[in-house]
C-alpha positions in Angstrom: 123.5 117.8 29.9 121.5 117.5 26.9 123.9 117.6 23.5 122.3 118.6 20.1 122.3 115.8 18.0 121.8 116.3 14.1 119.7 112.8 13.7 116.3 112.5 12.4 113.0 111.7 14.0 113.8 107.5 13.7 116.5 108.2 16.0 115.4 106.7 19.0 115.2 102.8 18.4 112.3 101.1 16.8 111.2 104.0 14.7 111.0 104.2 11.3 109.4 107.3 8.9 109.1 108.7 5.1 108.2 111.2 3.0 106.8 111.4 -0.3 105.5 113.4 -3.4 101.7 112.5 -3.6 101.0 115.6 -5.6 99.0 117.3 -3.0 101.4 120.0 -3.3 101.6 122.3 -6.4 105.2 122.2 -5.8 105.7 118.7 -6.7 108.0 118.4 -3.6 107.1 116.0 -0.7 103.7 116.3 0.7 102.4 112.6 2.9 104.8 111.4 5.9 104.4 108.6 7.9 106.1 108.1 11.2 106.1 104.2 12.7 107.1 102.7 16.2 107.8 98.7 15.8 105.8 98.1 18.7 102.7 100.1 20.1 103.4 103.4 22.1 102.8 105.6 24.8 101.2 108.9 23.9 100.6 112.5 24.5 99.5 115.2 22.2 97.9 119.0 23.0 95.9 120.7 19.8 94.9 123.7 18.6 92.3 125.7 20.7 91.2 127.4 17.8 87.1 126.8 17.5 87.3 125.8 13.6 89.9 123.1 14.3 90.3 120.9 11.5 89.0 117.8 10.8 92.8 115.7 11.8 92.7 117.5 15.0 88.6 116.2 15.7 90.1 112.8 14.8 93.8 112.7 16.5 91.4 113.7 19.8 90.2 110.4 19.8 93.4 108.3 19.5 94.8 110.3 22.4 91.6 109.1 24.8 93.1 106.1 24.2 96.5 106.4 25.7 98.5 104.6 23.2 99.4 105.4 19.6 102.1 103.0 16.9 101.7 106.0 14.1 101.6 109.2 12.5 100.3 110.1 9.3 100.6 113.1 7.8 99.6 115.3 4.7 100.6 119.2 3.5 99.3 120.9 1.0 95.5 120.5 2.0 94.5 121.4 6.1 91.4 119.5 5.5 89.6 122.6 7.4 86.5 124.0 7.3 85.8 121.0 5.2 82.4 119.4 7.5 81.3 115.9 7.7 83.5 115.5 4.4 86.8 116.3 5.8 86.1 113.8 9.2 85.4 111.1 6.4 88.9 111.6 5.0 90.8 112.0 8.1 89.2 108.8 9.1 90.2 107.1 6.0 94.0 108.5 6.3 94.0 106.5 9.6 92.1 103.6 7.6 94.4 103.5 5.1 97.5 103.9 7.1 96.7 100.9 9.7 95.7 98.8 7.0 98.7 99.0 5.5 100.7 98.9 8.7 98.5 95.7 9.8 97.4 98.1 13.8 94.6 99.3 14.3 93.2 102.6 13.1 92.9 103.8 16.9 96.3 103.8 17.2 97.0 106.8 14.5 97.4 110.0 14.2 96.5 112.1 11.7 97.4 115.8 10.7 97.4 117.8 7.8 98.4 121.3 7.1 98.2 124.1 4.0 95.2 125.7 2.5 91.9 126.2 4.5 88.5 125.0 3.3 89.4 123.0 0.5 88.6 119.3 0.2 91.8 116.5 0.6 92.5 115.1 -2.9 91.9 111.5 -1.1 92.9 109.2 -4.3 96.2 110.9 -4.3 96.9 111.2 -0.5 96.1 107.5 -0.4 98.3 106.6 -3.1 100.7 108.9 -1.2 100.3 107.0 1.8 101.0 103.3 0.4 103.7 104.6 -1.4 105.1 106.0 2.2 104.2 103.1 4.2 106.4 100.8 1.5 109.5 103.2 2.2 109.3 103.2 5.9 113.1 103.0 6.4 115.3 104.4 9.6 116.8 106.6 7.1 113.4 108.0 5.9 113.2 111.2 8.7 114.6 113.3 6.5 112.3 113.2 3.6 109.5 112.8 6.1 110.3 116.4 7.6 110.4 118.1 4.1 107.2 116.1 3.6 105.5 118.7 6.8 106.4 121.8 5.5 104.3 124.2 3.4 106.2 128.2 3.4 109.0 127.0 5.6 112.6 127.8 4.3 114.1 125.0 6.6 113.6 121.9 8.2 113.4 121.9 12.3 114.7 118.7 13.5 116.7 117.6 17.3 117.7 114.8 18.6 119.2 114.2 22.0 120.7 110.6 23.5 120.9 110.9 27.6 121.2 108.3 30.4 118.1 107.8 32.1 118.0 105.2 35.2 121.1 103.0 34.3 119.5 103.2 30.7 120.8 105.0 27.6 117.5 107.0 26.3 116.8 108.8 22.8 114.5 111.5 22.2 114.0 113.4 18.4 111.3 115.8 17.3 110.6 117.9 14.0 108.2 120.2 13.7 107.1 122.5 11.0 105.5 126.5 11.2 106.4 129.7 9.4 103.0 131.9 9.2 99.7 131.4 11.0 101.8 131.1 14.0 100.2 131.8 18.0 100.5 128.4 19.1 97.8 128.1 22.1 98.4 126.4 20.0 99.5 127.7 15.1 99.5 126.3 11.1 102.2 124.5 13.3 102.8 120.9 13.7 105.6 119.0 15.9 106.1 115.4 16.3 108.6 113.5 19.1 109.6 110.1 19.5 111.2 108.4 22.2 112.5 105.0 23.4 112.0 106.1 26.7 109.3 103.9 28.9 106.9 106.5 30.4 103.5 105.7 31.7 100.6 108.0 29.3 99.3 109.9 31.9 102.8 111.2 33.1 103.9 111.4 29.6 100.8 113.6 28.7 102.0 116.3 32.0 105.3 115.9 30.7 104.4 117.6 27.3 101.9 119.6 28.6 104.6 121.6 31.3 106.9 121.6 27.9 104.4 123.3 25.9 103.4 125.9 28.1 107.0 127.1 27.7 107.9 126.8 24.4 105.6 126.4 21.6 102.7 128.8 23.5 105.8 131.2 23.6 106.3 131.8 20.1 104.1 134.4 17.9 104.6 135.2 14.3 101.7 137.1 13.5 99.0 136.5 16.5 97.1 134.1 14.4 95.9 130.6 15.9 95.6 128.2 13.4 93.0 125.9 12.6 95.7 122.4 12.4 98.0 122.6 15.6 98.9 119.6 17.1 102.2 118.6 19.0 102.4 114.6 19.9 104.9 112.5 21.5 105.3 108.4 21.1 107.0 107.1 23.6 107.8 102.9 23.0 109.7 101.9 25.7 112.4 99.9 23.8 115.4 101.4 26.4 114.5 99.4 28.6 114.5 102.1 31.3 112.8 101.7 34.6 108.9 102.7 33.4 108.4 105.8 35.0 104.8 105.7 36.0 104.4 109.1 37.8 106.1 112.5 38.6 107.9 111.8 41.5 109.5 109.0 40.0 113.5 109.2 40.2 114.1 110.1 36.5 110.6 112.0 35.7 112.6 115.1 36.4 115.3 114.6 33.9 112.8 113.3 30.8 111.2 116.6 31.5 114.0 119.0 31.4 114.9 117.0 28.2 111.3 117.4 26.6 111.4 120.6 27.7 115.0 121.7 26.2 113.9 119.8 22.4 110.2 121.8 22.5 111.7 124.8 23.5 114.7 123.9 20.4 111.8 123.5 17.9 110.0 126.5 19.0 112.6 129.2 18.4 113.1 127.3 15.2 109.6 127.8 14.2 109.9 131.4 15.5 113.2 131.6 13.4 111.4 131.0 10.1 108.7 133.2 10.8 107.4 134.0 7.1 109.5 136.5 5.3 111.3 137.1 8.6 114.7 139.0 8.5 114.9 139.4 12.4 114.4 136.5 15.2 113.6 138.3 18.7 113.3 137.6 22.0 111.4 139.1 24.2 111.7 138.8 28.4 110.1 140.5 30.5 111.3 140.6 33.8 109.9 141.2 37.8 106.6 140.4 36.2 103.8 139.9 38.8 103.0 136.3 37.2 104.0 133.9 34.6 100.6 134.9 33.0 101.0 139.0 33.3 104.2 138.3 32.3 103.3 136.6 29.3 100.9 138.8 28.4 102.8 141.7 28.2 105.4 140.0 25.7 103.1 138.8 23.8 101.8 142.4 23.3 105.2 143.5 22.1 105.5 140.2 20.2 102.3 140.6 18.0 102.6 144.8 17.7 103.0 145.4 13.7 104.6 148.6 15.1 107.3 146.8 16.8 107.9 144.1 14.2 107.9 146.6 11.3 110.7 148.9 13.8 112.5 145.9 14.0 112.3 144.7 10.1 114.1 148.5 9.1 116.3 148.5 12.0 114.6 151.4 13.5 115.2 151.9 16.8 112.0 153.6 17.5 111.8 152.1 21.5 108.4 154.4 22.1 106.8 151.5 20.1 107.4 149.4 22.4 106.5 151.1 26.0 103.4 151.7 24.2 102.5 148.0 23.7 103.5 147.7 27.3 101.0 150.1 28.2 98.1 148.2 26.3 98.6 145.0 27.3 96.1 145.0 30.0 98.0 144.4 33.0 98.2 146.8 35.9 101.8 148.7 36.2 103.8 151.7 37.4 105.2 153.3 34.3 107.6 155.0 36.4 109.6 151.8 36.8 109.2 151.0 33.7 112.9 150.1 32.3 113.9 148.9 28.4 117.1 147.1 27.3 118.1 146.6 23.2 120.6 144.5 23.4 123.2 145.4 25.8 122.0 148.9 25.3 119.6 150.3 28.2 117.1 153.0 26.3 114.6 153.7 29.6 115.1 153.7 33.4 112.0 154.0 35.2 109.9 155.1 32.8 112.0 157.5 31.3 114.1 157.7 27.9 118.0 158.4 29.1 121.1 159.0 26.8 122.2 155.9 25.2 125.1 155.1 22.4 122.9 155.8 19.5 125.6 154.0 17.3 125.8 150.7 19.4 122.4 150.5 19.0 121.5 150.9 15.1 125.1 147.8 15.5 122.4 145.7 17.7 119.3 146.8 15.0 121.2 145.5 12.2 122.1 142.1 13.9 119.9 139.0 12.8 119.4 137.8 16.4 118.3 140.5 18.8 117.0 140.5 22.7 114.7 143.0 24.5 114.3 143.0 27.7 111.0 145.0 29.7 111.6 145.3 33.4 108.0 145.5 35.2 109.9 146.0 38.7 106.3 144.5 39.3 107.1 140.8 41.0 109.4 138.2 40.2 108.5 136.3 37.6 110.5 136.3 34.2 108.8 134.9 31.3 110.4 135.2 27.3 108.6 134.5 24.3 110.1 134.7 20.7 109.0 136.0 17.6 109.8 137.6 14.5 109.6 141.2 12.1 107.0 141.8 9.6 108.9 141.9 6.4 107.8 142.9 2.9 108.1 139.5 2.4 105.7 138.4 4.9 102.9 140.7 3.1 103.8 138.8 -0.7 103.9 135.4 1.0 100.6 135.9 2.4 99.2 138.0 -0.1 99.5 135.4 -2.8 99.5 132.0 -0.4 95.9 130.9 -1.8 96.7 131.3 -5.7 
């Protein structure tokens, strides 16, 4: 139903967004976004649940209280964390800034930023950043305004999708940005929709929160939570569409299968460009007793440096695997334990059996691989994705600060 669309997050009507260089970034290459909706918005976000959230996140809380939200501003280079009654001051004054410019009020924007931890924002050149940005607000600004997010990704995550929605034609586009630092619950991972579509906050808030839970809190690079997370939604209401004001509305069950299908996009993109990743997997595990055992037991695989390092030098070393099965605290007969690579079934009830060792160092070597536990526990069948642990990954981390 929903068709991939390669269009930018001004897609649906009325927004307009850009990037620019501000010099945050040693790079030199774009580093403050702004993302605009014509007319004030609907909103939704969920954050980080990580304890030492950043100061953006303390800050973005309190525009979502409100309900409504007409912008997004946004920094890389500097997560303005760990940064105390200094770093609230400067998040405040990115909204200041921002609304001034825009002529809305400050309540009505977000802010984010994302990079290096503890290190004060470089405010004369992030505001300079953000007038610059806020005079090249354009509809064909979304590209540079997605380059303007990243910090170690290789690529830029961006969907669009245009859909009828109660006699109306509806638009919905998100980017999102996330290589390292990456457990959303949610990590250093920021995602940002827009959409045309007329939907009441408080559904639009269980909309995104149902999404979440089953994409971007099923991705894992490397079982850190970071400090910055945020994922937040404007929804303007310029298509006109009957205003759907609660979940049994006629077309809540479509917008949320659409929501749904661009999260869950985004996620396996951020997954995808895990840091220094060679591999993208995914994991299901099947007959789990619940979503949440289910979950649990992925993740366990997911987050193993055992596994991910197997997986990086296409070793098909499977007893790395049961064993993270066996740690990850839920209750289970081993015996019906089963594991698939592939198309290629390694264990049957808890037992190794003969397999085509050649078929499977084929499926090793393949960029894009599955696994699939089978719990024979319930009925519940729950994926996350993730990546391998490359050299890579150690040298990208290993020098990130410097």
């Amino acid at each position: 139903m929903f068709t991939p669309l390669e269009e930018s997050i001004t897609f649906p009507q009325g927004f307009t967004a850009a990037g620019v260089k501000a010099g945050v970034k040693k790079s030199g290459k774009e580093d403050v976004a702004i993302i605009y909706s014509a007319v004030q918005a609907q909103t939704a976000a969920v954050f980080t649940t990580n304890l030492m959230a950043a100061a953006p996140v303390m800050v973005s809380k309190s525009v979502l209280a409100s309900g409504t939200a007409q912008a997004i501003v946004v920094n890389s280079g500097c997560a303005n964390a760990c940064t105390g009654e200094q770093g609230i001051k400067d998040a405040k004054k990115m909204a200041d800034v921002t609304a001034s410019l825009l002529h809305i009020s400050a309540e009505d924007v977000f802010v984010a930023s994302t990079g290096v931890i503890g290190v004060v924002m470089p405010m004369e050149k992030i505001t300079q950043g953000i007038g610059e940005a806020v005079k090249n607000l354009a509809v064909s600004g979304g590209e540079l305004a997605v380059k303007a997010i990243m910090t170690t990704d290789t690529f830029t995550k961006s969907l669009a999708y245009e859909f009828p929605l109660g006699g109306k034609t509806v638009k919905i586009a998100g980017i999102a940005k996330g290589a390292g630092m990456i457990q959303p619950n949610l990590a250093t991972m920021l995602s940002f929709i827009t959409t045309d579509a007329a939907v009441a906050a408080p559904v639009l808030q269980q909309a995104l929160t149902a999404a979440v839970k089953t994409s971007f809190n099923m991705v894992t690079v490397d079982g850190d939570t970071s400090t910055n997370d945020m994922v937040a939604v404007l929804a303007n209401g310029l298509a006109g569409n009957s205003r759907i004001d609660s979940t049994t509305h006629a077309d809540f069950a479509v917008f949320q299968e659409a929501l749904t299908s661009l999260c869950t996009y985004l996620a396996k993109q951020v997954a995808r460009d895990g840091e220094g990743a060679t591999k993208f997997l995914e994991l299901t595990v099947q007959h789990a007793p619940s979503f949440a055992a289910g979950k649990q037991v992925a993740m366990a695989i997911a987050k193993s440096p055992l596994v991910k390092t197997a997986f990086f030098g296409q070793d098909p070393n499977w007893g790395r695997i049961l064993c993270a099965v066996g740690y990850a605290g839920i209750p289970l007969d081993p015996a019906k334990i089963s594991l698939t690579i592939g198309e290629v079934k390694i264990v049957e009830k808890g037992l190794g059996i003969h397999y085509d060792e050649a078929k499977l160092h084929q499926v090793m070597a393949d960029t894009d691989i599955q696994v699939v536990v089978d719990l024979a526990a319930g009925s519940e069948t729950v994926t996350v994705w993730s990546c391998d642990f490359s050299y890579e990954y150690v040298k990208i981390n290993g020098e990130y600060h410097t």
